[in-house]
PDB file with SEQRES, HELIX, SHEET and CRYST1 records, atoms N, CA, C and O in Angstrom:
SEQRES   1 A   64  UNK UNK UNK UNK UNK UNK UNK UNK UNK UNK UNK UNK UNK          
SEQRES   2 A   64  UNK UNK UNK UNK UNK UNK UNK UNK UNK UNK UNK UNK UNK          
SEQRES   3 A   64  UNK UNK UNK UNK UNK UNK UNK UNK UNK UNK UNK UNK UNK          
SEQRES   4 A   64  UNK UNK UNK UNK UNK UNK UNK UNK UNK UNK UNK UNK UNK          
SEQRES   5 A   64  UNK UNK UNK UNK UNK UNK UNK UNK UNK UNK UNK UNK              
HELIX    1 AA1 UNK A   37  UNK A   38  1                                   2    
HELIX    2 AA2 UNK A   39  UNK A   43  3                                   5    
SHEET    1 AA1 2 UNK A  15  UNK A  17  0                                        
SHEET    2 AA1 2 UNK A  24  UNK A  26 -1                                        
CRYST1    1.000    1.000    1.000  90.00  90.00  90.00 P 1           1          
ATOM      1  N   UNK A   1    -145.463  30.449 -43.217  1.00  0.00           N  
ATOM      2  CA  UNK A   1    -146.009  30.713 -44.532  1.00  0.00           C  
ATOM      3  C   UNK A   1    -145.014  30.221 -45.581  1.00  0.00           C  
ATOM      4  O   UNK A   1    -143.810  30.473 -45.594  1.00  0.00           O  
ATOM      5  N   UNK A   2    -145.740  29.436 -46.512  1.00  0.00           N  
ATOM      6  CA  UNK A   2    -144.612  29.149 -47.861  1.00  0.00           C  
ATOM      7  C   UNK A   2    -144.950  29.773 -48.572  1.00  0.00           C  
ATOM      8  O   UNK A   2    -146.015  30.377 -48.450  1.00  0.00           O  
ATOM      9  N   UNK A   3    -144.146  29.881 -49.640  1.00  0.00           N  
ATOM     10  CA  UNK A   3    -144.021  30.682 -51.050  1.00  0.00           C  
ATOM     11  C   UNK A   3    -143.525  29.620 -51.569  1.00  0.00           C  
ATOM     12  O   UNK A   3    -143.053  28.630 -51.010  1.00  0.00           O  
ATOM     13  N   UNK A   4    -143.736  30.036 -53.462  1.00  0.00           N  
ATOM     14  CA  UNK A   4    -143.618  29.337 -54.378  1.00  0.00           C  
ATOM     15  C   UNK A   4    -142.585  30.320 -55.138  1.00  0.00           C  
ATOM     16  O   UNK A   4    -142.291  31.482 -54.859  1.00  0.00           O  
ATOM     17  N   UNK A   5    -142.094  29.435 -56.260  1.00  0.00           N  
ATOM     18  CA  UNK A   5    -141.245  30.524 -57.219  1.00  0.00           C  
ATOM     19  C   UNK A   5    -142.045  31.609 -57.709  1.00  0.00           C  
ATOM     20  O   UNK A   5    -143.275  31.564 -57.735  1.00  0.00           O  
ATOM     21  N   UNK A   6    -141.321  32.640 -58.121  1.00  0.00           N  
ATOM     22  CA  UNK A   6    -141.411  34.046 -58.334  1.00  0.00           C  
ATOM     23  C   UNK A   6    -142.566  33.726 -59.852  1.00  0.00           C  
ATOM     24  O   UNK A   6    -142.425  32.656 -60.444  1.00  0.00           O  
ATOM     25  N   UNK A   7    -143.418  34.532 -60.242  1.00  0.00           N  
ATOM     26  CA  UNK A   7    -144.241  34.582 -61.581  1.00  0.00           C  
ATOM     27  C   UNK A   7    -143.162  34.696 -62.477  1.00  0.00           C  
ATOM     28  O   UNK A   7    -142.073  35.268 -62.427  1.00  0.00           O  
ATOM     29  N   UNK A   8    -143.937  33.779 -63.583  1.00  0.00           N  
ATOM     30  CA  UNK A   8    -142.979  34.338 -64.560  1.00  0.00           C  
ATOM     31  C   UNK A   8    -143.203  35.547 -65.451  1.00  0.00           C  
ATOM     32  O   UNK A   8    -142.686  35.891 -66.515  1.00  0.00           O  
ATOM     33  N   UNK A   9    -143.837  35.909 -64.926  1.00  0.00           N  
ATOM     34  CA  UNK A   9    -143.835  37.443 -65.746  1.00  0.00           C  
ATOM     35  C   UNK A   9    -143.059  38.168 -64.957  1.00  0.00           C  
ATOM     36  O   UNK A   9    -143.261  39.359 -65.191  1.00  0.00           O  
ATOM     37  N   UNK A  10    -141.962  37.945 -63.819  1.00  0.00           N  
ATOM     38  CA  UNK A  10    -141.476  38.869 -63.382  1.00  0.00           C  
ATOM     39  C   UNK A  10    -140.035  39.123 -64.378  1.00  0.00           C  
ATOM     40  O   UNK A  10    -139.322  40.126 -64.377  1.00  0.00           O  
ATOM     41  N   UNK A  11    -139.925  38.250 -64.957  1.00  0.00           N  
ATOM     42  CA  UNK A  11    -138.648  38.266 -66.175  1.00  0.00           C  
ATOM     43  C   UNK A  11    -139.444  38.055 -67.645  1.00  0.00           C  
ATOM     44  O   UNK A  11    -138.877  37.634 -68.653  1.00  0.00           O  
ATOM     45  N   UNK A  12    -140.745  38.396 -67.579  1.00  0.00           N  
ATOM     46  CA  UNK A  12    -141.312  38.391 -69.188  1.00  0.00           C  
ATOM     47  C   UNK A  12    -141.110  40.050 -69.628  1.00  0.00           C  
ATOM     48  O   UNK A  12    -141.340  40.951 -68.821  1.00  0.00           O  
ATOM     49  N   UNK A  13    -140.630  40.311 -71.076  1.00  0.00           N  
ATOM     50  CA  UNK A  13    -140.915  41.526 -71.239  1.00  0.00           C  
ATOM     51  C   UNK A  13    -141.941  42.348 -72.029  1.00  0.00           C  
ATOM     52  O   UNK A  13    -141.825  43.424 -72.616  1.00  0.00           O  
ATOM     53  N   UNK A  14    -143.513  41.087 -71.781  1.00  0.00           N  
ATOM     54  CA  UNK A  14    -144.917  41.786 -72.196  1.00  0.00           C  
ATOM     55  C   UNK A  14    -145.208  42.358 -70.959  1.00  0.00           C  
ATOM     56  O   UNK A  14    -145.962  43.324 -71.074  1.00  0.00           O  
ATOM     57  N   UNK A  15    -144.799  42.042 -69.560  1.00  0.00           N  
ATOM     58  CA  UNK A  15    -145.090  42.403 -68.319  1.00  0.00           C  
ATOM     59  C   UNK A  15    -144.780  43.732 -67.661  1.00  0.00           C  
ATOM     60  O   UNK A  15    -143.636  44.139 -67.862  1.00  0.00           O  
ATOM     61  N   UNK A  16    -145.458  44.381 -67.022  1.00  0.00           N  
ATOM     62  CA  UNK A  16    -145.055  45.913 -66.696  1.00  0.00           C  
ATOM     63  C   UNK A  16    -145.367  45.596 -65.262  1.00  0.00           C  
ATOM     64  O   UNK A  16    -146.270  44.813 -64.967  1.00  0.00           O  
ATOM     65  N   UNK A  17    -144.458  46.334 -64.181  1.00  0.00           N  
ATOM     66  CA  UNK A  17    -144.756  46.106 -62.679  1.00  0.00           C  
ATOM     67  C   UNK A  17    -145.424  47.576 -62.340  1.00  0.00           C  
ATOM     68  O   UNK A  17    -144.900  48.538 -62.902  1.00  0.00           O  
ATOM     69  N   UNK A  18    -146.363  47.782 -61.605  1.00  0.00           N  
ATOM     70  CA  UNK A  18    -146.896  48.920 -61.561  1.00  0.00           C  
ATOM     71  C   UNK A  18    -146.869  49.816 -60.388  1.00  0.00           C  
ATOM     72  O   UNK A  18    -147.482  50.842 -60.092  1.00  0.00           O  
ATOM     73  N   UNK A  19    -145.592  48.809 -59.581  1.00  0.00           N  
ATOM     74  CA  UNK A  19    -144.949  49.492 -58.347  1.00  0.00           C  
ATOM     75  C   UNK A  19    -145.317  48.970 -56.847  1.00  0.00           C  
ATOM     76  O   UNK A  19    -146.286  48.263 -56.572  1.00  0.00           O  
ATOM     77  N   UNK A  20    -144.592  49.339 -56.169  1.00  0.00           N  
ATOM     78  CA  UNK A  20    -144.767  48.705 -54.795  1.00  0.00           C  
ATOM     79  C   UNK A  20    -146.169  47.902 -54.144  1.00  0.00           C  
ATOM     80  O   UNK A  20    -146.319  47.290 -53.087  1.00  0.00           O  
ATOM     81  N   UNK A  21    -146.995  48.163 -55.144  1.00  0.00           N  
ATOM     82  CA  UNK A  21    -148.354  47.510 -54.457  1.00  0.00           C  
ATOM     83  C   UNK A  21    -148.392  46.146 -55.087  1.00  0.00           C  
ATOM     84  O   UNK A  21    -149.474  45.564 -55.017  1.00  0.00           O  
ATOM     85  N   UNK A  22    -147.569  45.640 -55.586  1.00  0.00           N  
ATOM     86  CA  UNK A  22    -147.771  44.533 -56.519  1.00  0.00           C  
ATOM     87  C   UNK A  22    -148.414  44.478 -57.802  1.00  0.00           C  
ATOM     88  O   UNK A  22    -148.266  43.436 -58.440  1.00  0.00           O  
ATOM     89  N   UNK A  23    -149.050  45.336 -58.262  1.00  0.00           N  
ATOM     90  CA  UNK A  23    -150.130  45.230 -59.390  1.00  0.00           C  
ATOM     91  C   UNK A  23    -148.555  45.310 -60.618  1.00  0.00           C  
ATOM     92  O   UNK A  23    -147.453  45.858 -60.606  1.00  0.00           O  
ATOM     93  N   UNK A  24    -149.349  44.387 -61.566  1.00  0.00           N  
ATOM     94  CA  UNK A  24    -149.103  44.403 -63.322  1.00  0.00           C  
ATOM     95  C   UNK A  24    -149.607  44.233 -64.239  1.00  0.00           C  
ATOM     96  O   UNK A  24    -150.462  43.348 -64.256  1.00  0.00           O  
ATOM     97  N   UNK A  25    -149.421  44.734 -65.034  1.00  0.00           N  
ATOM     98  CA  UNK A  25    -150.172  44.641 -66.465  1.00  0.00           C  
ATOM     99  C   UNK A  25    -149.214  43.969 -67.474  1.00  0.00           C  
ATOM    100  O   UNK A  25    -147.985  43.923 -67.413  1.00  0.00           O  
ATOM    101  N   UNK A  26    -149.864  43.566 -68.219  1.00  0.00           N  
ATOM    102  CA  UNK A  26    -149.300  42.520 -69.275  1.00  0.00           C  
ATOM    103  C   UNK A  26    -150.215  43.187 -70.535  1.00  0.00           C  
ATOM    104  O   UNK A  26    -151.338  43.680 -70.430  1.00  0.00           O  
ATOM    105  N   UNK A  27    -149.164  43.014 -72.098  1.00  0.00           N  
ATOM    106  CA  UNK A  27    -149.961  43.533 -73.117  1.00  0.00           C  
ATOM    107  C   UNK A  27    -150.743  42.245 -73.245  1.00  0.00           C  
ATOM    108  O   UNK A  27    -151.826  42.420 -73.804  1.00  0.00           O  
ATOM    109  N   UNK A  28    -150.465  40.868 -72.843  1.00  0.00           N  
ATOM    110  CA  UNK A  28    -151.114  39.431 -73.211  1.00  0.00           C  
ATOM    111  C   UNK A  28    -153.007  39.917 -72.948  1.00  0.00           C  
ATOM    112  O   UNK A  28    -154.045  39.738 -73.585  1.00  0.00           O  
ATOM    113  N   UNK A  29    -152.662  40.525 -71.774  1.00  0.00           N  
ATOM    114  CA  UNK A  29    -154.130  40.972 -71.216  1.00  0.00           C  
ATOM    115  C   UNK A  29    -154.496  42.256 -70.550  1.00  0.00           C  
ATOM    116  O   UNK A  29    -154.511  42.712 -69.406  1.00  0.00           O  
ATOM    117  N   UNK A  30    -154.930  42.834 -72.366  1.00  0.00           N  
ATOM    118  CA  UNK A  30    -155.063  44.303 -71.482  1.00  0.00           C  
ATOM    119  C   UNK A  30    -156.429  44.583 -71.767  1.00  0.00           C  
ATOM    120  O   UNK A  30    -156.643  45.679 -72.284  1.00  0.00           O  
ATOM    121  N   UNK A  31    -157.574  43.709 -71.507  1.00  0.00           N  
ATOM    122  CA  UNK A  31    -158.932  43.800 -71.406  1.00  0.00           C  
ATOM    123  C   UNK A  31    -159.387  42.916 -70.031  1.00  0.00           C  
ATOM    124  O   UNK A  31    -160.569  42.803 -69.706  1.00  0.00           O  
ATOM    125  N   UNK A  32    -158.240  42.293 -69.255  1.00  0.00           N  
ATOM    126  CA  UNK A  32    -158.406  41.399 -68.189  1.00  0.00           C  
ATOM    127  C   UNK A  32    -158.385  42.225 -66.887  1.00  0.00           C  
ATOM    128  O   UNK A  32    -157.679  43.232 -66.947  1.00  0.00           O  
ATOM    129  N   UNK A  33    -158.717  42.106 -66.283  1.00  0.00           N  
ATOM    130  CA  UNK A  33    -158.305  41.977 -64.968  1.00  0.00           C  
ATOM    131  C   UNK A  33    -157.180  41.750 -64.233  1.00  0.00           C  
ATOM    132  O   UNK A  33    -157.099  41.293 -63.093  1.00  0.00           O  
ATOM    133  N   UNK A  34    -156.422  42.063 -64.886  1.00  0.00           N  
ATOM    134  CA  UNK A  34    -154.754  41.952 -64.636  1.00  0.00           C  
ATOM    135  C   UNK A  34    -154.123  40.466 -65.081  1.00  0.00           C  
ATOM    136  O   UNK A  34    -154.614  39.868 -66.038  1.00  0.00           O  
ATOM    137  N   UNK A  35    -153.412  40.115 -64.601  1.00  0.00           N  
ATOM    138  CA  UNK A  35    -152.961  38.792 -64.918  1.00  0.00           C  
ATOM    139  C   UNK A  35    -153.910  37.669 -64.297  1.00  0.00           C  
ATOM    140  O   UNK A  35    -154.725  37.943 -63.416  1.00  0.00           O  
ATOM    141  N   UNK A  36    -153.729  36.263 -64.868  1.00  0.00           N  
ATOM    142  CA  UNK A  36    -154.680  35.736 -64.590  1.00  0.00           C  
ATOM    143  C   UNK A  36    -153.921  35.042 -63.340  1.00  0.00           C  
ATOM    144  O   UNK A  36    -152.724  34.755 -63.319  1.00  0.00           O  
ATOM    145  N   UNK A  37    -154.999  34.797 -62.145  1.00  0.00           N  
ATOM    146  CA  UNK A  37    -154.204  33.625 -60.965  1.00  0.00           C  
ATOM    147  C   UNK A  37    -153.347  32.486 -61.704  1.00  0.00           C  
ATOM    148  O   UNK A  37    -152.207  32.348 -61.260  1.00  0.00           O  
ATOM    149  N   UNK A  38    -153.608  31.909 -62.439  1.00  0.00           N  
ATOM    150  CA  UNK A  38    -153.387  30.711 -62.690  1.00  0.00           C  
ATOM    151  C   UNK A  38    -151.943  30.963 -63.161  1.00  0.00           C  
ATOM    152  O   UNK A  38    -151.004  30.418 -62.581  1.00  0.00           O  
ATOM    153  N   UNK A  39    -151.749  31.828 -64.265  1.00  0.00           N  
ATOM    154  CA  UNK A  39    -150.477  32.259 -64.750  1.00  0.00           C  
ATOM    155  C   UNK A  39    -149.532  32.278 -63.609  1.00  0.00           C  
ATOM    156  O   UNK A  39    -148.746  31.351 -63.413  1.00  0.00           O  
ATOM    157  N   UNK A  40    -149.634  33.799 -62.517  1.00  0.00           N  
ATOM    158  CA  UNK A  40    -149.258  34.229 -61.440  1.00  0.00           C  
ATOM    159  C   UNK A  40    -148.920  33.293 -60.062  1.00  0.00           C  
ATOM    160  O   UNK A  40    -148.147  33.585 -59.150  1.00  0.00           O  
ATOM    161  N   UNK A  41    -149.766  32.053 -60.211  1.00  0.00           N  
ATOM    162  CA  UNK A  41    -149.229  30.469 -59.403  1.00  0.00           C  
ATOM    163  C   UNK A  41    -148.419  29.523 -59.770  1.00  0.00           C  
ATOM    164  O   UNK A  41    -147.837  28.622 -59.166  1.00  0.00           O  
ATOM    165  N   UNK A  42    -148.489  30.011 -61.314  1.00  0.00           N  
ATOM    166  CA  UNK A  42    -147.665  28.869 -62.171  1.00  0.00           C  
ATOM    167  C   UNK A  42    -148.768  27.663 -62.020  1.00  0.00           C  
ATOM    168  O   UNK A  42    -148.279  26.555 -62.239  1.00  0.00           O  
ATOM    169  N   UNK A  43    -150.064  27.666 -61.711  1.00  0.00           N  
ATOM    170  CA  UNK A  43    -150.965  26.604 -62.220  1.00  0.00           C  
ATOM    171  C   UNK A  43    -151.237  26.736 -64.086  1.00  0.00           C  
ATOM    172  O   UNK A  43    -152.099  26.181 -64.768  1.00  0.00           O  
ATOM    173  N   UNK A  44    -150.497  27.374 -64.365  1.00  0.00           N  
ATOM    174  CA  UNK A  44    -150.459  27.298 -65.646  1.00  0.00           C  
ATOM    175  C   UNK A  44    -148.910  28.092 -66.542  1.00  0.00           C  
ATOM    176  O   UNK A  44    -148.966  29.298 -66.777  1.00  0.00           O  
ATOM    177  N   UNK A  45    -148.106  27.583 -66.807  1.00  0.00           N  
ATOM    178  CA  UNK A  45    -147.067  28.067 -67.381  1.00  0.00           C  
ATOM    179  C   UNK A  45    -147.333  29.082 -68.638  1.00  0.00           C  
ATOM    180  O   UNK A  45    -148.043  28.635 -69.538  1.00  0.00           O  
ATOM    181  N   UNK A  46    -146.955  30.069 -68.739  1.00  0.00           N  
ATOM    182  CA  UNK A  46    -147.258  30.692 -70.161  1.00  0.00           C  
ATOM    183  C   UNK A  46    -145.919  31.096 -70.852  1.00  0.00           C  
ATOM    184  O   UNK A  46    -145.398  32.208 -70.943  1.00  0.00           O  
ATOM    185  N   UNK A  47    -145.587  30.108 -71.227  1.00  0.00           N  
ATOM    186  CA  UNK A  47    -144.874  29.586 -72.111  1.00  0.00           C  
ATOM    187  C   UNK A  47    -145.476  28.930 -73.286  1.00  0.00           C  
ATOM    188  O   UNK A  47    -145.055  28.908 -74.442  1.00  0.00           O  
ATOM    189  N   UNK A  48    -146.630  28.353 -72.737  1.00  0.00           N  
ATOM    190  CA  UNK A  48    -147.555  27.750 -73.441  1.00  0.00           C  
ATOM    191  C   UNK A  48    -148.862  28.964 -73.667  1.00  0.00           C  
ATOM    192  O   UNK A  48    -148.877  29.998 -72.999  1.00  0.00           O  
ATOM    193  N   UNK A  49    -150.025  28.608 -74.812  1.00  0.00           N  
ATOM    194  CA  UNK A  49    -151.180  29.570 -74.870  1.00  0.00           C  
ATOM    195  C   UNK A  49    -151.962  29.516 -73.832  1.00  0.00           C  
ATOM    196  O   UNK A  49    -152.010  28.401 -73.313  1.00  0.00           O  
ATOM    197  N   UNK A  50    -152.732  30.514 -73.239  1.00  0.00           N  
ATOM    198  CA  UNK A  50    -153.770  30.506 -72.227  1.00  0.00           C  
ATOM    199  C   UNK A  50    -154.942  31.178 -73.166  1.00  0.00           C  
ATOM    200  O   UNK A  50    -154.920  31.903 -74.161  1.00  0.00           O  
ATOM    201  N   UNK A  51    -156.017  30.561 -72.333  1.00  0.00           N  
ATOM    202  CA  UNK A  51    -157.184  31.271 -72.948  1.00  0.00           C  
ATOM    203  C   UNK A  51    -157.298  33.056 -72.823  1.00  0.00           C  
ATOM    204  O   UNK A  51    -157.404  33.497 -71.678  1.00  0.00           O  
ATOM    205  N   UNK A  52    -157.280  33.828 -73.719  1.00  0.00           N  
ATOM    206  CA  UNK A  52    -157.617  35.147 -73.373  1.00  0.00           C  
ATOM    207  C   UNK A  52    -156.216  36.027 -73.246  1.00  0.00           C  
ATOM    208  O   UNK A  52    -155.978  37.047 -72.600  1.00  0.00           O  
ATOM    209  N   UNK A  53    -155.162  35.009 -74.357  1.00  0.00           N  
ATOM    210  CA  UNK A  53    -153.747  35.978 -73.618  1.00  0.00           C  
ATOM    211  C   UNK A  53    -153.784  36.493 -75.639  1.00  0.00           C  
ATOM    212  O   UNK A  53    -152.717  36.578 -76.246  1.00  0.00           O  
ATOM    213  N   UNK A  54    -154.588  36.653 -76.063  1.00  0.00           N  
ATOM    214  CA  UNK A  54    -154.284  37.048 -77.190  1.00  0.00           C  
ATOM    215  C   UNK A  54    -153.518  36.798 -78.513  1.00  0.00           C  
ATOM    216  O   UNK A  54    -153.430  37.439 -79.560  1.00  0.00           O  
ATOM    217  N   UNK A  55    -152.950  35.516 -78.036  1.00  0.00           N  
ATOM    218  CA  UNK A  55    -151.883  34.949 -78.835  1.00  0.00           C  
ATOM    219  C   UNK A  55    -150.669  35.245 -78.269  1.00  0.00           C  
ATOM    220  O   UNK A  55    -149.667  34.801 -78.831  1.00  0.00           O  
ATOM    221  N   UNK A  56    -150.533  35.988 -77.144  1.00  0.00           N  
ATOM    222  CA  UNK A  56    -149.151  36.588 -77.088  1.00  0.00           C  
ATOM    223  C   UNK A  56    -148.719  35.382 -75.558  1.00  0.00           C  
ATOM    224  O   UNK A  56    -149.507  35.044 -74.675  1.00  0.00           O  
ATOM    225  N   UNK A  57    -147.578  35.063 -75.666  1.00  0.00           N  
ATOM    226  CA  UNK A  57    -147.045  34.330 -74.457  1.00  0.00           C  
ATOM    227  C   UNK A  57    -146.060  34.931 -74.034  1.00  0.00           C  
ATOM    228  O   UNK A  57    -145.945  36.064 -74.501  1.00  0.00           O  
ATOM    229  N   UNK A  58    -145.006  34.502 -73.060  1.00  0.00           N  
ATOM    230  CA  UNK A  58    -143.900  34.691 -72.226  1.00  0.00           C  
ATOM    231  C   UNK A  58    -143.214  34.790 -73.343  1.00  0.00           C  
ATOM    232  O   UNK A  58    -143.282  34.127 -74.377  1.00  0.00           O  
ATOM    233  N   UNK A  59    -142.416  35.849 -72.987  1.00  0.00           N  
ATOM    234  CA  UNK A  59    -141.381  36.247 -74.100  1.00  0.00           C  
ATOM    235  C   UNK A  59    -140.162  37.328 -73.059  1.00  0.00           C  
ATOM    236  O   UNK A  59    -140.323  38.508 -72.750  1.00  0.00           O  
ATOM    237  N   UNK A  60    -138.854  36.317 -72.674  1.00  0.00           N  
ATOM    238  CA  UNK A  60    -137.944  36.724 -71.674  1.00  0.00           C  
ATOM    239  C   UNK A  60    -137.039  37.659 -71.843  1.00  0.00           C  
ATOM    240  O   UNK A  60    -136.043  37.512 -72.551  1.00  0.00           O  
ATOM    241  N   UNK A  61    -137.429  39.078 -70.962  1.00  0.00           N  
ATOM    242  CA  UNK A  61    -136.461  40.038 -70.926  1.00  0.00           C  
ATOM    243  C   UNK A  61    -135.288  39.845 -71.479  1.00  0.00           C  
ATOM    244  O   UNK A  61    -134.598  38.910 -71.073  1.00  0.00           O  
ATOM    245  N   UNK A  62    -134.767  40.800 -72.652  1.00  0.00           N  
ATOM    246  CA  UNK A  62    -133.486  40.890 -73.077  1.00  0.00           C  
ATOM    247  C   UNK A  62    -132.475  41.903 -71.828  1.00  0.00           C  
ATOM    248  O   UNK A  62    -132.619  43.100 -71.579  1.00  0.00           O  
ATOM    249  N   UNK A  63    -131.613  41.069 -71.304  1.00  0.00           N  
ATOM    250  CA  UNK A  63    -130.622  41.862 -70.602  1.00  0.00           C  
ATOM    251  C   UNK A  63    -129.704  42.255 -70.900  1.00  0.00           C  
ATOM    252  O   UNK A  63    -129.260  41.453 -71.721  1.00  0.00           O  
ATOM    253  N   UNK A  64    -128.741  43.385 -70.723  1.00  0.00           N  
ATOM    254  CA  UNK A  64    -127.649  43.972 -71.202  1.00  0.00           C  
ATOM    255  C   UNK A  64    -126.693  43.740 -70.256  1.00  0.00           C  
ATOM    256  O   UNK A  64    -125.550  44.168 -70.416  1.00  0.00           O  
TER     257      UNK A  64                                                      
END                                                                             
């Protein structure tokens, strides 16, 4: 089995992890269905706008 790099919402801080089952929520989409595949494959970077993210994009965890 391959894998791809990690989502980038796993270092966005609109992104919330909702615990061991994998599920997250994002404020980009909180009328969705969770995140969209495409985001979550990186078939679409959101860095850039997606349809339905509200205006809001990737915006990277501040670390201390």
């Amino acid at each position: 089995m391959t894998s791809g790099p990690a989502p980038l919402c796993f270092t966005c801080a609109r992104a919330q992890s909702l615990g061991e089952g994998g599920s997250w929520l994002c404020e980009a989409f909180p009328d969705h269905a969770g995140i969209p595949f495409e985001i979550l494959s990186w078939k679409h970077d959101h860095r850039q706008p997606f349809i339905g993210d509200n205006g809001l994009t990737y915006v990277e965890k501040e670390t201390s």
